[in-house]
N, C-alpha and C positions, 0 to 999 in steps of 0.2 A: 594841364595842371592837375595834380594828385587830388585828391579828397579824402577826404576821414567817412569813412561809409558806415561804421560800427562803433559808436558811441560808446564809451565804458565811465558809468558812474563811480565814483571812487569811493569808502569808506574813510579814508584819511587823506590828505593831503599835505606836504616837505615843505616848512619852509626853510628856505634857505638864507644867509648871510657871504657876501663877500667882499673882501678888504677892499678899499677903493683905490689903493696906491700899493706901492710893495712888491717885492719878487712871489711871494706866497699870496696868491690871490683865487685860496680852490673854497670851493663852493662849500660852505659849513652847514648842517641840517642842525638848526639852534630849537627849533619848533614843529610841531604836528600839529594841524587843523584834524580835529573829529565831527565827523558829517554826524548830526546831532538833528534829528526831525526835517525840519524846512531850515535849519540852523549850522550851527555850529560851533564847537568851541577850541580856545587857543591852549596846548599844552606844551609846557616849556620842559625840553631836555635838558634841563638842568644839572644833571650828573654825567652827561656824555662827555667822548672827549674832543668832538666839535664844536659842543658849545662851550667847553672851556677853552680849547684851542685859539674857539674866536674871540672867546673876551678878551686872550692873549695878543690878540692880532688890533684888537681897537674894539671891537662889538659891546654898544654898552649895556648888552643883557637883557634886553627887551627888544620887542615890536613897540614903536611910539605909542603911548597911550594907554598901554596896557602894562603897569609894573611887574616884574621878575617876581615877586615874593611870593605869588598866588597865581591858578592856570584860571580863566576867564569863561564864561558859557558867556552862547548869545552875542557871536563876533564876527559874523558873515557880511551884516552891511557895512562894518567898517573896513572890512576886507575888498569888497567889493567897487568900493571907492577908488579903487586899481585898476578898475576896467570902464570901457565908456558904458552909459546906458542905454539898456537895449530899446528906451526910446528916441536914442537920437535917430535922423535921419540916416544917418552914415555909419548906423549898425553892421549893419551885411558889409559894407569893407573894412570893418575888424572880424567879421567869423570868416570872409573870403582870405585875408590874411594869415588867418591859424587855419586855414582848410576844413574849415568845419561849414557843410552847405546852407544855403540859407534857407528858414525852417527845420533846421532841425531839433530834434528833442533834446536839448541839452539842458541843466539842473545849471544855475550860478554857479555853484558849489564845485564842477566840473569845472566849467568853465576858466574859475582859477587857475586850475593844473593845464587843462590845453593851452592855454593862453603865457603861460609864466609868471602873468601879474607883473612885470617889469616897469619899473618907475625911473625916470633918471633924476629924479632928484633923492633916493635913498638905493640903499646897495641890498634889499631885498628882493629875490624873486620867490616862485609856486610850483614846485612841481607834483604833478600825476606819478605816484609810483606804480601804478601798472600790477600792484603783487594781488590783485584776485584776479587778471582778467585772463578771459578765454575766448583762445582765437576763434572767428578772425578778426582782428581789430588795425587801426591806424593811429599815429602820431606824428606831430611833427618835433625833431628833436635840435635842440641847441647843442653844435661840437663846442664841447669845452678845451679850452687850453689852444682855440685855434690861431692867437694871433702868436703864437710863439713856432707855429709850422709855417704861415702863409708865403714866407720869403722862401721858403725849398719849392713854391708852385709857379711852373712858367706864367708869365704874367696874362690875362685873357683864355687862361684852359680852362676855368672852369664854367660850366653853363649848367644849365636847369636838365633835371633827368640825364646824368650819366651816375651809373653805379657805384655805390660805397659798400665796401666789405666791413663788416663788424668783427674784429680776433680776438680770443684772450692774449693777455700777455704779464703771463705768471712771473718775467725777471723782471717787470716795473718795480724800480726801485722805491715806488712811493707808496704804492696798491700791491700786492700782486694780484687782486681781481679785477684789475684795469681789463678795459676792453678800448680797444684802439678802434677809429676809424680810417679807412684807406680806399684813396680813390684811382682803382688799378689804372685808369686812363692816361694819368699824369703824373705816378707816382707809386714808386710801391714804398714809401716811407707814410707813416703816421700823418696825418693831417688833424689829427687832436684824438678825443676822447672823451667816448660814453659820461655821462656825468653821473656824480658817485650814486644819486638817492634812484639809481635805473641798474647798476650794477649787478647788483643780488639776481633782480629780471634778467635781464641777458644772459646771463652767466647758467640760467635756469632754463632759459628757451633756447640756449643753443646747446648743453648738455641733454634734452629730452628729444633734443632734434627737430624742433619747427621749423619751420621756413620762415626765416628772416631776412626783408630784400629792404634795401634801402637805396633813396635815390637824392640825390641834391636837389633840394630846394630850392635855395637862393643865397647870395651872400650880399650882405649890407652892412651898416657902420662906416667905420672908416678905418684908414691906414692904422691909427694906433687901438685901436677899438673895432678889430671885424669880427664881423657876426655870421656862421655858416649855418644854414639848417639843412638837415637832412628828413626826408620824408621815410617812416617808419610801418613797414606793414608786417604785421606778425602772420603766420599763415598753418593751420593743423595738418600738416604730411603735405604741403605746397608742393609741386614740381616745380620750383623754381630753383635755377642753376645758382645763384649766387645763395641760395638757404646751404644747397650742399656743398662750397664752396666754406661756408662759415665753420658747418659743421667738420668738414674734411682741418680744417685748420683748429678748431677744438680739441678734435682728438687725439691731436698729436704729441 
């Protein structure tokens, strides 16, 4: 099993909105968490064109509790409410979960973004943008868009630690900064994609040339709702064949 060996504190943390029904159901960055002392507070992008996109889509313009008209300080415990406490007894099999070892120095605040904050009773998640860290560092990553590939994969190929390739793919008719995931083993078609608030990041560490290896996690959910992750390690001039691999496919 992978682990997160290198801990990266965040300055801001994504949140995200996604439609809970519908053919458009991509992941809308409506809000920014700013790491704010031992705190933090909620800013609403208000004028982006995700979070008007989403209000188009259903989103009704807030996080619960927190009204749209005004951005909020002082909003980390209610944020937090996302995640179990790290008093319960069955802590350590929620940080064994997100690969982050037990004891490790990890801020709440983090914690949100490693974790994703995922609730099934609301269409909120948390992501870690990754835009100050310096390698070498780990994450584990949610492929977006994977229940719309899973029937192109022989059924029982996939298992824990076989390789995923990370590529631009400038003709995505949606992005052209998409970054595809592809699991040479069983496929050289797309098995989903980089999700959008990591895009900028990838798109930067495979242009400057890091070593970027990725390895499958796990997959869970279910048939109409699967869930893939992939295990993420960033690496400064790595020897690792699949970083050159990425990069060889960047540059083309």
């Amino acid at each position: 099993m992978s682990q997160i060996e290198h801990i990266v504190e965040p300055d801001r943390l994504l949140l995200y909105w996604q439609a809970p029904e519908g053919e458009d159901r991509t992941h809308r960055i409506v809000a920014e968490l700013h790491r704010h002392g031992d705190d933090a507070d909620l800013v609403y992008l208000r004028d982006s064109e995700d979070y008007l996109t989403a209000k188009a889509r259903g989103f009704k313009g807030e996080y619960p509790g927190f009204p749209a008209e005004k951005d909020h300080t002082g909003v980390l415990a209610s944020f937090m409410r996302r995640l179990p406490p790290r008093q319960r007894g069955d802590f350590d099999k929620f940080l064994e979960a997100i690969r982050i070892p037990s004891g490790a120095a990890v801020s709440d605040f983090a914690l949100l973004g490693y974790s994703l904050a995922r609730l099934p009773s609301d269409d909120f998640s948390i992501i870690h943008p990754f835009d100050q860290a310096t390698p070498p560092f780990e994450f584990l990553l949610l492929v977006a868009g994977f229940r719309y590939y899973q029937d192109t994969i022989p059924a029982g190929s996939l298992h824990s630690g076989m390789a995923a390739r990370f590529v631009s793919d400038p003709s995505n008719p949606h992005d052209p900064h998409a970054v595809k995931i592809i699991l040479p083993e069983v496929s050289d078609e797309a098995v989903g994609y980089v999700c959008r608030g990591l895009l900028p990041q990838f798109q930067k560490w495979m242009a400057s040339g890091l070593g970027v290896k990725g390895t499958v996690d796990r997959m869970n959910g279910t048939h109409e709702h699967p869930l893939l992750y992939v295990f993420v390690a960033v690496r400064e001039g790595a020897p690792v064949s699949l970083g050159d691999e990425v990069r060889a496919e960047a540059s083309r």
